[in-house]
N, C-alpha and C positions, 0 to 999 in steps of 0.2 A: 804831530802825533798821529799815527796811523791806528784805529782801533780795530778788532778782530774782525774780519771779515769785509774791511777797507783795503783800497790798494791805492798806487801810483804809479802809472804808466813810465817807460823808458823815456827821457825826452820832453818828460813834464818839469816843471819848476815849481815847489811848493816852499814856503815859507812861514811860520808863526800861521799853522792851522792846526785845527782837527780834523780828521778825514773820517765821515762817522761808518758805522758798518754797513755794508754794502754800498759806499759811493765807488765808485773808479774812478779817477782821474784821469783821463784823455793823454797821450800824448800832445805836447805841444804847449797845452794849458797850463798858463803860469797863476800861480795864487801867492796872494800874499805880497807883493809888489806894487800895487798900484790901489791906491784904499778907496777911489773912487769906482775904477773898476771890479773891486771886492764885493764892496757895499750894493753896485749895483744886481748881482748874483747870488749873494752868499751874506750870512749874517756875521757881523764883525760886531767884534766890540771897542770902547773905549780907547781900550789899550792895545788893540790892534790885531788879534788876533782872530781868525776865522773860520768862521763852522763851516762846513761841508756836508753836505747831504744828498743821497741817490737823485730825493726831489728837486731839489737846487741845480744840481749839474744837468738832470733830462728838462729842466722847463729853460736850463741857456742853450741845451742843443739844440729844443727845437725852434726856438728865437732864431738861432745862427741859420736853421735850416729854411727858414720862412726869407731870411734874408738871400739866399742864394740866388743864381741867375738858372734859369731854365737849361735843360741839361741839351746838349744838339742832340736833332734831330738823329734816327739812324736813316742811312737812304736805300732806298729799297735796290733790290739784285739786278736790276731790268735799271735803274738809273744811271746818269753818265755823268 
């Protein structure tokens, strides 16, 4: 269930959620598949089903982004 002013991206996978207002969904990012990796993001319940929140989805981008490798360097005009 998408509520108003929720969305999901082209390319996303969602499943037995709620998408609350104002989250986006990322392409790429699957919910609802994986209840460990749910539970570690997003609030599930019992029966398996998973909220979604603006706050929830910006505090795993920027986990994902802390995890990334340093971007290369640019090389300067004068180098060879």
């Amino acid at each position: 269930m998408i509520l108003p002013g929720g969305s999901v991206a082209r390319g996303a996978r969602v499943a037995r959620a709620i998408i609350a207002p104002g989250a986006h969904v990322p392409a790429g990012l699957v919910i609802g598949e994986d209840a460990r990796e749910d539970a570690r993001w997003f609030r599930r319940s019992s029966g398996g089903t998973v909220l979604v929140t603006a706050a929830m989805l910006a505090r795993r981008e920027a986990a994902a982004l802390r995890h990334l490798p340093p971007a290369p360097r640019a090389r300067s005009a004068g180098a060879v």
